[in-house]
C-alpha positions as CSV (number, residue, x, y, z in Angstrom):
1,X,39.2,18.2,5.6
2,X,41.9,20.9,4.7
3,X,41.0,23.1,1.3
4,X,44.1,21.2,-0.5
5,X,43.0,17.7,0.1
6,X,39.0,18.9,-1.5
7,X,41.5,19.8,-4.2
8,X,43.0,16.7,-4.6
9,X,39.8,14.8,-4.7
10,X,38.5,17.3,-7.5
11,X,41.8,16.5,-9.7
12,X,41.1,13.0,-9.3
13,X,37.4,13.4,-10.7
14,X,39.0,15.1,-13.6
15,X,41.3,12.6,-14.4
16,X,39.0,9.7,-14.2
17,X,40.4,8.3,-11.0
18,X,37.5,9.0,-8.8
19,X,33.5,8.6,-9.4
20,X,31.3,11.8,-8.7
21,X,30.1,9.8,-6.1
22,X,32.8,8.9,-4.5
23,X,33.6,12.7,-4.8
24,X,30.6,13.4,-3.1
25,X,30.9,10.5,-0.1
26,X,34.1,11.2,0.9
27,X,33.6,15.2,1.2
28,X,30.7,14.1,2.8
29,X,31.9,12.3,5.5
30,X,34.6,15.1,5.9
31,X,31.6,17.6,6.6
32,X,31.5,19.3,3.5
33,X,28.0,20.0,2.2
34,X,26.2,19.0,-1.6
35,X,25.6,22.9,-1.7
36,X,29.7,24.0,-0.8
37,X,30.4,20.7,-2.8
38,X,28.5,22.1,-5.7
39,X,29.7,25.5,-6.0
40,X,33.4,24.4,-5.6
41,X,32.6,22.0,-8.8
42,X,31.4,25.1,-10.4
43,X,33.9,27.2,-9.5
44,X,31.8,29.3,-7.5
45,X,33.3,30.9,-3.9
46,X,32.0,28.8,-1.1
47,X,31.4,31.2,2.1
48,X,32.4,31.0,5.5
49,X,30.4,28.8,7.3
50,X,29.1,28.9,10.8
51,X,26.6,32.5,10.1
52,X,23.3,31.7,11.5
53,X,21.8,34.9,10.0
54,X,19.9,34.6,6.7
55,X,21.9,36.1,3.8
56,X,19.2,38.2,2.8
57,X,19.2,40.3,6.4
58,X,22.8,41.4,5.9
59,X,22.0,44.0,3.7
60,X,18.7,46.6,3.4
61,X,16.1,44.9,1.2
62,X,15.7,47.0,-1.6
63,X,13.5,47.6,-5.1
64,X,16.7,45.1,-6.2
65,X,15.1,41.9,-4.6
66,X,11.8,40.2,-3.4
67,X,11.6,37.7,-0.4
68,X,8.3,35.2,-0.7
69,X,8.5,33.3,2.8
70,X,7.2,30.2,3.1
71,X,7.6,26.9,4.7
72,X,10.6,25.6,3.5
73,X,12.0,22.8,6.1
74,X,10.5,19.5,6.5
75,X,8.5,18.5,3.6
76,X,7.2,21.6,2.0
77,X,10.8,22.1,0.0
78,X,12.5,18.9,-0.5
79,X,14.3,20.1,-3.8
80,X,14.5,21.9,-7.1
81,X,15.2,18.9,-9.6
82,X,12.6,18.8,-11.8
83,X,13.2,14.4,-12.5
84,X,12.5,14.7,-8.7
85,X,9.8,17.4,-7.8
86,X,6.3,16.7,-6.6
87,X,5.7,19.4,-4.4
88,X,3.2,21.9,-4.5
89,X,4.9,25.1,-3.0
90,X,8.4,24.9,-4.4
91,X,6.6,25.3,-7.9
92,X,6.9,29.4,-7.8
93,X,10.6,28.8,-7.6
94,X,10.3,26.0,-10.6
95,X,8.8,28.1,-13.0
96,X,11.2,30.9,-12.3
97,X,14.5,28.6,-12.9
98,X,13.2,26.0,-15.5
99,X,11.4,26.3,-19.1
100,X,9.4,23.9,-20.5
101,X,8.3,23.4,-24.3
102,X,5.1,25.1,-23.7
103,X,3.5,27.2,-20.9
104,X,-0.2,28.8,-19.7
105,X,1.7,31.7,-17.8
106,X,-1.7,33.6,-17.6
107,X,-3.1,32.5,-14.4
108,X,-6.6,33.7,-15.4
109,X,-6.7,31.5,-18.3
110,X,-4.1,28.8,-17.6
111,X,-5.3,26.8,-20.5
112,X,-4.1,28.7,-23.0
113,X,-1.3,26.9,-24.0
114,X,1.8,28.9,-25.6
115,X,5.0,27.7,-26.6
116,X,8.1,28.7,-24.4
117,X,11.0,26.9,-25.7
118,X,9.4,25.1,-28.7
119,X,8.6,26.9,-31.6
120,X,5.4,26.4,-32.6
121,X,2.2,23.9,-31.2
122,X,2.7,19.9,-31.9
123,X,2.7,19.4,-35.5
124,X,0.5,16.1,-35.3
125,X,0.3,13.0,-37.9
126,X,-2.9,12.1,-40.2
127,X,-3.5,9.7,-37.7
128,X,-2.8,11.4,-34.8
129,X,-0.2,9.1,-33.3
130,X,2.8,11.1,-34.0
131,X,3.8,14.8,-33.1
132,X,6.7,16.6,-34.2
133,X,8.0,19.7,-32.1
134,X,10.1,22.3,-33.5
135,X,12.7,24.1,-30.7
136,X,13.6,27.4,-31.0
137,X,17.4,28.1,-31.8
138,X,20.1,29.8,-29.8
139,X,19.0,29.3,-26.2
140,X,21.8,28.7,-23.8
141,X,21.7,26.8,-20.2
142,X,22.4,29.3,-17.4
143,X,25.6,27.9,-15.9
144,X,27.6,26.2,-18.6
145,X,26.5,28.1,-21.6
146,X,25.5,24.9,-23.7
147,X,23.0,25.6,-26.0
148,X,19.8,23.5,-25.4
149,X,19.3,21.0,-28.4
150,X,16.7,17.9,-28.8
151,X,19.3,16.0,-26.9
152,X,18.3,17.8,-24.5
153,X,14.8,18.2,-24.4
154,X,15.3,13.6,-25.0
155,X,17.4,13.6,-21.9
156,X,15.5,15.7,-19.3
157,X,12.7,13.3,-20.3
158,X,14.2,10.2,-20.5
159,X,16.0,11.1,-16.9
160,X,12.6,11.7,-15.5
161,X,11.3,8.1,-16.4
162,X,14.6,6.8,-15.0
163,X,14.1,8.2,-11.6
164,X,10.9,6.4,-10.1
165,X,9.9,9.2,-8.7
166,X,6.0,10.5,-8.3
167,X,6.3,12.6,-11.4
168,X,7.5,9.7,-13.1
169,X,4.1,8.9,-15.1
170,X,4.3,11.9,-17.1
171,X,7.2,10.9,-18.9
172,X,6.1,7.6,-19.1
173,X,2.1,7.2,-19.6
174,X,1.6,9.9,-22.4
175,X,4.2,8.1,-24.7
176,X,6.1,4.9,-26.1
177,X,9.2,6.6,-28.0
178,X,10.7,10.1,-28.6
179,X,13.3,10.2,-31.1
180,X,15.5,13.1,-32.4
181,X,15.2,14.3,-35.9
182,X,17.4,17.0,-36.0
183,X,18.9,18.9,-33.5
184,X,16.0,21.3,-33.2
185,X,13.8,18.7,-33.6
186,X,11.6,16.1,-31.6
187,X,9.0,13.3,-32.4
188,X,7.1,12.0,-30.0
189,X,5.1,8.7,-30.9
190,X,1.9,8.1,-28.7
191,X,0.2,5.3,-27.5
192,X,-3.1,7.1,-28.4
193,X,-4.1,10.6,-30.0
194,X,-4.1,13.2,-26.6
195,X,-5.6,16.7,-27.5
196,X,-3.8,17.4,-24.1
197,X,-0.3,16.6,-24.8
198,X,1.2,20.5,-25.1
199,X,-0.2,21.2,-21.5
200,X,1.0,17.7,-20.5
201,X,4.1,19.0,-21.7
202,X,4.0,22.6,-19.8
203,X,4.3,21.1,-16.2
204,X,6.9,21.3,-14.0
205,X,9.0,17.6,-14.1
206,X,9.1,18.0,-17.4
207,X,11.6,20.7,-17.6
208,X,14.6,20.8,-19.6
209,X,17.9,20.8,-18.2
210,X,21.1,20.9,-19.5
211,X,22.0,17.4,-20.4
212,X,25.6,17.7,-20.5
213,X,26.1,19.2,-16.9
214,X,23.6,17.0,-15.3
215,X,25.8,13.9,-16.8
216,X,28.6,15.3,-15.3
217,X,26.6,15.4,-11.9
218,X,26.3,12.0,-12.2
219,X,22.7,11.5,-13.6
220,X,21.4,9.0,-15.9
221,X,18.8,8.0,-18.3
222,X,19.6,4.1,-17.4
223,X,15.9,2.8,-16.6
224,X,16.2,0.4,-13.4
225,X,14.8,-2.6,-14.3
226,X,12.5,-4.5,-11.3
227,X,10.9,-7.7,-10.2
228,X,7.4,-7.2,-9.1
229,X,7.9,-8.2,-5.6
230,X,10.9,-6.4,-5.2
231,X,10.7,-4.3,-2.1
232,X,10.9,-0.9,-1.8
233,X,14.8,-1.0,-0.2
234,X,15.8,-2.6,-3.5
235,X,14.1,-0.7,-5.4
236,X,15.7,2.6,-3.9
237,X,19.5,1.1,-3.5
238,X,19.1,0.8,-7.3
239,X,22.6,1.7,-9.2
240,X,20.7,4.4,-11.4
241,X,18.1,6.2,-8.8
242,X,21.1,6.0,-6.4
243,X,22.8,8.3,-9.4
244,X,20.2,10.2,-10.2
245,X,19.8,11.0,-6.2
246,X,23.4,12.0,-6.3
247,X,22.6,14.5,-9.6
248,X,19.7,16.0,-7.4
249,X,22.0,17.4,-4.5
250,X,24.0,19.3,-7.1
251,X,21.3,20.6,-9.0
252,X,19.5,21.6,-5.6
253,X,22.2,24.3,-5.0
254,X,22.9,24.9,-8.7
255,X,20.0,24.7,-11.4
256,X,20.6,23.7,-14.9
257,X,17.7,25.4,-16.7
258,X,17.4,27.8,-19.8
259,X,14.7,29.9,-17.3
260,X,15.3,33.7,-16.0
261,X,16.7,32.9,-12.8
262,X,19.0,30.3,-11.1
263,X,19.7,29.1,-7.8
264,X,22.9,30.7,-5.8
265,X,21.7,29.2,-1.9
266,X,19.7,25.9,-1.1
267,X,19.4,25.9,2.4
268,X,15.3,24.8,3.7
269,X,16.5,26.1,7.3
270,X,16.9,29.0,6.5
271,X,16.6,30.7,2.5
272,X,16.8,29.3,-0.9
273,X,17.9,32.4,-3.1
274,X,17.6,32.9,-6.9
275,X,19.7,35.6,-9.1
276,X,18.8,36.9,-12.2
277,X,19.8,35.2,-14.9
278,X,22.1,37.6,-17.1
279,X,22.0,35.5,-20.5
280,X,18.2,35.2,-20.3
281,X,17.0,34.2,-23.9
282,X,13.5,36.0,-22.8
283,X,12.3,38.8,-21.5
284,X,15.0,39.8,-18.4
285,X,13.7,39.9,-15.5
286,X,13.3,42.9,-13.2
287,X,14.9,42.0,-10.3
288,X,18.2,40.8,-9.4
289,X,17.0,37.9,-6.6
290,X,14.6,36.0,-5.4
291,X,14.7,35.2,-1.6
292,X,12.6,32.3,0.0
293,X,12.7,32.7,3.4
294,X,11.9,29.7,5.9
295,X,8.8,30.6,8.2
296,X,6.8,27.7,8.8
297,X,3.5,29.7,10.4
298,X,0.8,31.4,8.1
299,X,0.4,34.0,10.9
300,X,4.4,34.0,11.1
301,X,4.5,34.7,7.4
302,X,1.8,37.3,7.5
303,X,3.6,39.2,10.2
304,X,7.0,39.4,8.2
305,X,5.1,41.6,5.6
306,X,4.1,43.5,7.8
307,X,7.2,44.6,9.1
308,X,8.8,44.9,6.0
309,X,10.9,41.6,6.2
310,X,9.4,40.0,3.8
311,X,7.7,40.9,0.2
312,X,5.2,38.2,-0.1
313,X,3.7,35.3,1.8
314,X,3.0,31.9,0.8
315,X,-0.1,31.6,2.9
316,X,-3.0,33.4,4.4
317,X,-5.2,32.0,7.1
318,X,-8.5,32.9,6.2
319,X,-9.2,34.9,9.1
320,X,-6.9,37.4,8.5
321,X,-8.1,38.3,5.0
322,X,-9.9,41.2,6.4
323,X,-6.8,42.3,8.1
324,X,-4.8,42.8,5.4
325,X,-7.3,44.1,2.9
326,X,-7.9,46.6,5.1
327,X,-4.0,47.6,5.7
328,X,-3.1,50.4,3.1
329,X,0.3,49.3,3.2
330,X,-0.6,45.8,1.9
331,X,-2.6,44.1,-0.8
332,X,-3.4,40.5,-1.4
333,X,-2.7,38.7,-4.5
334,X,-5.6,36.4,-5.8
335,X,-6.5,34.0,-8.4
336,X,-9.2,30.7,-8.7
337,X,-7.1,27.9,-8.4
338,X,-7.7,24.6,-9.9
339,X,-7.5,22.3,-6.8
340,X,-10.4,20.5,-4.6
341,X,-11.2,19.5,-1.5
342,X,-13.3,16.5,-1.3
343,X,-15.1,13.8,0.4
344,X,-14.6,10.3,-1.1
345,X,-16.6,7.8,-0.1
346,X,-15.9,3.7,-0.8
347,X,-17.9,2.0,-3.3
348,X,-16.5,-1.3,-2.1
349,X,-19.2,-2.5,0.3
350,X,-15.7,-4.6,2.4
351,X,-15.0,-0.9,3.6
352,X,-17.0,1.6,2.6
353,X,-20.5,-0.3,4.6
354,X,-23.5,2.2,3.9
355,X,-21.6,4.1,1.9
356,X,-21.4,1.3,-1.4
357,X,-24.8,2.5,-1.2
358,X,-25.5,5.0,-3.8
359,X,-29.0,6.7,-2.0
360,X,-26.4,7.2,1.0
361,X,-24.2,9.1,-1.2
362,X,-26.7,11.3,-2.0
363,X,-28.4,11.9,1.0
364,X,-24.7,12.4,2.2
365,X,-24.1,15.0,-0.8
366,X,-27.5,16.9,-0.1
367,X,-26.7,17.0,3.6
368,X,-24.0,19.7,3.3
369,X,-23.7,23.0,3.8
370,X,-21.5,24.4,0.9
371,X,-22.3,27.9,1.2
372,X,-21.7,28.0,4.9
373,X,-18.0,26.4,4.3
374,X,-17.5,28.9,1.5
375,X,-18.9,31.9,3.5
376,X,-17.9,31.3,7.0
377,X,-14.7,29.2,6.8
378,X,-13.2,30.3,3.8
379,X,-14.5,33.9,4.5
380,X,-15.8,33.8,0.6
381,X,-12.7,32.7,-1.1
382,X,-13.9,29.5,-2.7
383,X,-16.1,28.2,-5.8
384,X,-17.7,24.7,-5.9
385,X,-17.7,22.8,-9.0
386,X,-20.6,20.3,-9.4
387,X,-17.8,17.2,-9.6
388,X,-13.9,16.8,-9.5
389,X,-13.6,18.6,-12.6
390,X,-12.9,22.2,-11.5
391,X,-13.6,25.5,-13.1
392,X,-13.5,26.4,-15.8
393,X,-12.3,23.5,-17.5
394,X,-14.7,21.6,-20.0
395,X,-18.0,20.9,-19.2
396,X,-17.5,22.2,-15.2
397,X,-19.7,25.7,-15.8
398,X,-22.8,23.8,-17.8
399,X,-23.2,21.1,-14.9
400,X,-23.2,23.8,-12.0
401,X,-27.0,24.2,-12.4
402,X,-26.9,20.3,-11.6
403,X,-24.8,20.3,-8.7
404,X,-25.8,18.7,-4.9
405,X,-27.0,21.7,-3.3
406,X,-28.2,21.7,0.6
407,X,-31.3,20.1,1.0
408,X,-31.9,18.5,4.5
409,X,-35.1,17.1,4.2
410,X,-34.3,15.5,0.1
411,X,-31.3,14.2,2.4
412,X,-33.6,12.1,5.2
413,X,-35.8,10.7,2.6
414,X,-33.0,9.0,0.8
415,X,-30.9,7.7,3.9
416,X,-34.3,6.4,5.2
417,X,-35.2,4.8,1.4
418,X,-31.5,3.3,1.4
419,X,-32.8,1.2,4.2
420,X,-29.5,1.1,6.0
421,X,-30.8,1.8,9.6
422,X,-28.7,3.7,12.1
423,X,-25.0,3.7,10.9
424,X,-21.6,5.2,12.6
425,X,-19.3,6.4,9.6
426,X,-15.8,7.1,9.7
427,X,-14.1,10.1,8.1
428,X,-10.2,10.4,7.9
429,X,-9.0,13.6,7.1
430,X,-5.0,15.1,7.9
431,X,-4.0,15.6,11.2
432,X,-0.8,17.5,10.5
433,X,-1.3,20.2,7.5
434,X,-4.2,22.5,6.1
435,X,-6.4,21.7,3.5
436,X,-6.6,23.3,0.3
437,X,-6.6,27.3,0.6
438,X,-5.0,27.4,4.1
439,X,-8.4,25.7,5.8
440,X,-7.9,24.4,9.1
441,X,-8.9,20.3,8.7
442,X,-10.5,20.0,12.2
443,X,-12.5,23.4,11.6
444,X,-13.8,21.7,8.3
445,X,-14.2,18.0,9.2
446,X,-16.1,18.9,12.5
447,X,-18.7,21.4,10.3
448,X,-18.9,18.1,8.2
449,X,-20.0,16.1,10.7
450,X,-22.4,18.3,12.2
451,X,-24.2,18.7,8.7
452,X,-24.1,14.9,8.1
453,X,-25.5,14.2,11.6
454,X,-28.7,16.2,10.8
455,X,-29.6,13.2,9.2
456,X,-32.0,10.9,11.3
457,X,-29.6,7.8,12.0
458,X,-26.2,9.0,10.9
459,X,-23.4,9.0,13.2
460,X,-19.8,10.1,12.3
461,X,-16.9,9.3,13.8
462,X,-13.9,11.7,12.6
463,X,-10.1,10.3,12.4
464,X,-7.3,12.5,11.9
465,X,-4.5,10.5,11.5
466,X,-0.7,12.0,10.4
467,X,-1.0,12.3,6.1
468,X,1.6,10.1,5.3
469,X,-1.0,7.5,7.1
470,X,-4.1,8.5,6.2
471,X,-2.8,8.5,2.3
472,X,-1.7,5.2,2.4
473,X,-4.5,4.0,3.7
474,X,-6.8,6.0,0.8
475,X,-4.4,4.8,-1.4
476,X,-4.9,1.0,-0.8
477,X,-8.7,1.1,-0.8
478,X,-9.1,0.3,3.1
479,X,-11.1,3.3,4.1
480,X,-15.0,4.6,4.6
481,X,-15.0,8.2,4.0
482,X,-12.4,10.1,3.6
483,X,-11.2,14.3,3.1
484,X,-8.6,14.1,0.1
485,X,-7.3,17.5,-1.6
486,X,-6.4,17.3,-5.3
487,X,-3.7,19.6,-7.3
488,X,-3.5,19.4,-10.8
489,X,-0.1,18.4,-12.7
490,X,-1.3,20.3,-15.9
491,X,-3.9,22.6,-16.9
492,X,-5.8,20.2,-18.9
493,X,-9.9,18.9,-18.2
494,X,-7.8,15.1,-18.6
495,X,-5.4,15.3,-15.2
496,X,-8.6,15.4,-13.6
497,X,-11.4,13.1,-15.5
498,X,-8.6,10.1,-16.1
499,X,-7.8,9.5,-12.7
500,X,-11.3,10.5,-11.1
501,X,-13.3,8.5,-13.5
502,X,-11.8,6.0,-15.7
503,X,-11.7,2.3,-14.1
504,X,-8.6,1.3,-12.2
505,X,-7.4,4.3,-12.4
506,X,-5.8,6.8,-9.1
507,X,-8.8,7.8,-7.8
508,X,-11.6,5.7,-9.0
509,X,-9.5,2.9,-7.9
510,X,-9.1,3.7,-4.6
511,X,-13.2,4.1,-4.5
512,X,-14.0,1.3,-6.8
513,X,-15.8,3.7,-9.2
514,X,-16.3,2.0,-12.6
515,X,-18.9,2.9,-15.3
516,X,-17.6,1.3,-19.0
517,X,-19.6,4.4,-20.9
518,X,-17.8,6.8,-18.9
519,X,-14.3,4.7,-20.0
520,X,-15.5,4.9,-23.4
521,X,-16.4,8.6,-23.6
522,X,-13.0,9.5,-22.1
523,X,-11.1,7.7,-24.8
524,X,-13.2,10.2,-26.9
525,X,-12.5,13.4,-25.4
526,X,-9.0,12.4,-25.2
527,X,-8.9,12.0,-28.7
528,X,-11.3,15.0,-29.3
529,X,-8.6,18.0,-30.9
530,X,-12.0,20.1,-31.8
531,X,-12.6,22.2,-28.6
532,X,-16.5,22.5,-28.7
533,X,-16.8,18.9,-29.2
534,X,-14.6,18.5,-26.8
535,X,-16.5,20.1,-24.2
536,X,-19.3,18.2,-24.7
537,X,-17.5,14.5,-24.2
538,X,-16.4,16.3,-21.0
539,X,-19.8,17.5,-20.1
540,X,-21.6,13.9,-21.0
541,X,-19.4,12.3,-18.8
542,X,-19.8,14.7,-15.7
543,X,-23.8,13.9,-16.1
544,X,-23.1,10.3,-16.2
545,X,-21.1,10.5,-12.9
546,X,-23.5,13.2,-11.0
547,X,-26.0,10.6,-9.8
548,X,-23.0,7.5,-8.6
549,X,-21.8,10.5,-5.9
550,X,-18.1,8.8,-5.4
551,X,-17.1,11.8,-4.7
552,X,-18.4,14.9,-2.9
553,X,-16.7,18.3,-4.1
554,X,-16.5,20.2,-0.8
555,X,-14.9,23.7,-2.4
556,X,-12.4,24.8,-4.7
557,X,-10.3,27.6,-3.2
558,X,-9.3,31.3,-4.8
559,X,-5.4,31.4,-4.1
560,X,-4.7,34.6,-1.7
561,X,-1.1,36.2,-1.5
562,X,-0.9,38.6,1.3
563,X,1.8,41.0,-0.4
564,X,3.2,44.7,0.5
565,X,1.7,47.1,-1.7
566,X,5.0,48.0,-3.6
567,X,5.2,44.8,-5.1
568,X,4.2,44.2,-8.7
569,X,4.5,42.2,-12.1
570,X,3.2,38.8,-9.4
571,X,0.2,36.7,-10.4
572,X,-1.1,33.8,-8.7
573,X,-1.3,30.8,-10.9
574,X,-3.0,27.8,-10.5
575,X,-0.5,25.8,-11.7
576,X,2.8,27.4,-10.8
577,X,1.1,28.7,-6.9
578,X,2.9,32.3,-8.3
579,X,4.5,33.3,-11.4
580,X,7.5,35.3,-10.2
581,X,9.0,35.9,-13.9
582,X,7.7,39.3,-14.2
583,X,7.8,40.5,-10.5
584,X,9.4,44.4,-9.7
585,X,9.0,46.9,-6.7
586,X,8.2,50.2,-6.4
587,X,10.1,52.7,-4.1
């Protein structure tokens, strides 16, 4: 399609005679791109295709610019909308082109809650239902200039519920209405009092974006409306998520945050590339880009520090730890995460067999050898909380004294009391990516099994099985035993106790773990706005749930950044994977 008729079409958007999407379809189908689409609807230069080199390798890489590579292609990096993200490694890039209303930027104490863009903490009703947020003034969206309002802040939220996507529940679950009151101000009315509702409202999807320019991209706060046996084709061809889907190739290869950097190439093949944002409301950053450069191996990624192509990489095999820490020219970034790795075991006797038998939990959970998986597969870069409550967050530290520690022969006299006989379990686990903290599943699954099997009249059976698979099947309940990782969506004790613990809920349902006390107490700590009391909901709850075993905690992993040694101002966050605001290089 010649350069005049792209022209033509773009008139014809501007005078009303042609949809976005139509726009979009019919460069489409002439070969032009979203991202070449997007800057021309900018009014950014579009470059001359056909270069197979990476932008970034045209030019030296200099104290100006820092390259992270990671796995970008095939479903590490499938966008930077935040009404669609639900990825867990395209979060560093997030956090560096998005604000939200509040943040825990430190990543050694992520739940200390600050306010970015609002100004000041929740201002909550007598009865706790209500919560007013003040916004600070003056900040401007990086690409259009608008300044960001509570029109805003309502539409970025309002988008999010509209979208179906994964990240859908936070904007849906936490409250029935949000109203403006003035233009700097929000009220948000809640279904129930939540001492966790500022870190509910510091994650990722719920990022504001400029309202105005993501309405001229087409999106929508239009909430689809569905049958309940509609199918999942109808569901996705629906006129508003078909908009919304539209909105998200355009902000892919443009952003439309407030943050300190925005995106200027979306390409997963090959690098996704930020530039400094010149009208910055904060703190300016240091650098002029961000490259993230596509290199799907950890050992691949490893090797490009080394060299010098790359500043940072996403992931470190465990092996190599030693490797780099003793490389002069290299250092590795670190910080506790707050993920898991776990064993869940069925509480539904239809599927999980022996293991709806609580003294097989146990003798399951005093069967394995944590230290040795710590030690010798994750070459020491893991903790191990008691339950899927990770540390440090309420109640964890207290019930570490009480945690399932190896005990082999504890283990035979409780599989032999179960009366259950000789028994063949199955464990799932994914056959096609690494558990949490770059472990390799087969190295872990096979140690598991050789622990279990120690135990007179236990056989297991592993099953990889693609993830996609083995989710699906976790997710409707038809499983035995199963190796599940867990990431949080905000640093708050809730995101983990709710959906671990609370009756129909995530994770207990998909185990059939139900205990009305422990429902009860939850409502309670959720409620709970004094922190000490607080912790000790948290900590009742965790003792109450100890002796059931749905779940064995297998480790939770440090995060490790293997990075060249003139890189600084980067800390690994449990939350945002790295925090990138701050980053500069020495010479």
């Amino acid at each position: 399609m010649s350069g005049t008729r792209i022209t033509d079409l773009v008139a014809n958007l501007h005078s009303n005679e042609l949809t976005r999407r139509d726009l979009m379809v019919k460069a489409g189908v002439a070969g032009m791109s979203a991202s070449a689409l997007s800057m021309l609807l900018t009014g950014r230069a579009i470059a001359a295709p056909g270069a197979s080199t990476p932008r970034y390798l045209v030019s030296k890489i200099d104290a100006t610019t820092l390259v992270v590579t990671d796995a970008l292609s095939g479903a590490y990096w499938l966008g930077l909308d935040p009404a669609w993200y639900y990825e867990i490694n395209p979060t560093m890039a997030m956090f560096a082109i998005y604000d939200q209303l509040y943040a825990g930027q430190d990543g050694s104490n992520p739940t200390d809650i600050q306010p970015l863009l609002a100004d000041g903490m929740p201002e909550l009703s007598e009865d706790l239902l209500t919560a007013t947020i003040k916004l600070k003034q003056g900040i401007t969206f990086q690409n259009t200039g608008n300044e960001m309002t509570a029109d805003d802040v309502i539409f970025s939220y309002n988008r999010l519920a509209a979208t179906y996507a994964q990240s859908s529940f936070l904007a849906t679950d936490y409250w029935t209405d949000i109203q403006k009151v003035d233009d700097y101000t929000i009220a948000i009315t809640l279904p129930a009092p939540n001492a966790g509702l500022a870190a509910v409202l510091a994650s990722i999807p719920l990022s504001i974006t400029d309202s105005k320019q993501v309405m001229e991209f087409g999106g929508t706060t239009d909430r689809p409306e569905f049958t309940d046996d509609a199918t999942d084709d109808e569901r996705a061809s629906n006129e508003s998520i078909l908009a919304n889907r539209d909105a998200q190739n355009l902000i892919n290869s443009t952003s439309v945050g407030t943050g300190p950097f925005k995106v200027d190439q979306w390409d997963t093949n090959s690098s996704v590339i930020l530039v400094a944002n010149p009208d910055y409301w904060g703190e300016a950053p240091q650098i002029e880009q961000i490259i993230f450069t596509n290199i799907i191996d950890a050992n691949a990624q490893l090797q490009a520090v080394e060299t010098g192509d790359a500043d940072i990489a996403y992931s470190l095999n465990p092996d190599s730890v030693a490797a780099v820490e003793s490389n002069p020219d290299l250092q590795i970034i670190s910080e506790s995460s707050l993920s898991i790795q776990y064993l869940a075991m069925n509480l539904n006797e239809e599927f999980g067999g022996p293991m709806a038998n609580q003294l097989c939990r146990q003798a399951f959970a005093y069967a394995i050898d944590y230290d040795s998986i710590i030690n010798d597969i994750l070459v020491g870069g893991a903790v191990r909380p008691a339950l899927p409550i990770p540390l440090p967050l309420s109640g964890s530290e207290a019930m570490l004294e009480k945690a399932y520690t190896l005990d082999l022969a504890r283990a035979q006299e409780l599989w032999d009391e179960s009366g259950v006989g000789d028994q063949e379990i199955e464990i799932t686990y994914d056959s096609d990516s690494p558990g949490e903290g770059g472990v390799n599943l087969e190295t872990l699954a096979t140690a598991i099994k050789a622990n279990l099997e120690a135990i007179n009249g236990v056989t297991i059976r592993l099953s990889p099985m693609p993830g996609n698979d083995r989710v699906g099947q976790y997710r409707a309940g038809e499983f035995q035993a199963t190796i599940s990782p867990w990431s949080p969506d905000y640093p708050d004790v809730d995101t983990y106790a709710t959906p671990f613990f609370q009756t129909g809920t995530a994770a207990a349902a998909r185990v059939s773990f139900s205990n009305p006390e422990v429902d009860d107490l939850l409502k309670q700590g959720l409620a709970e706005t004094d922190p000490a009391a607080r912790d000790a909901i948290y900590l009742q709850i965790q003792e109450l749930v100890l002796p059931d075993v749905p779940y064995i905690v297998l480790y939770q992993p440090v995060y490790r950044k293997p990075a060249n040694a003139t890189v600084a101002g980067v800390t690994v966050h449990p939350i945002y994977m790295m925090n990138l605001r701050g980053a500069s290089k020495t010479e």
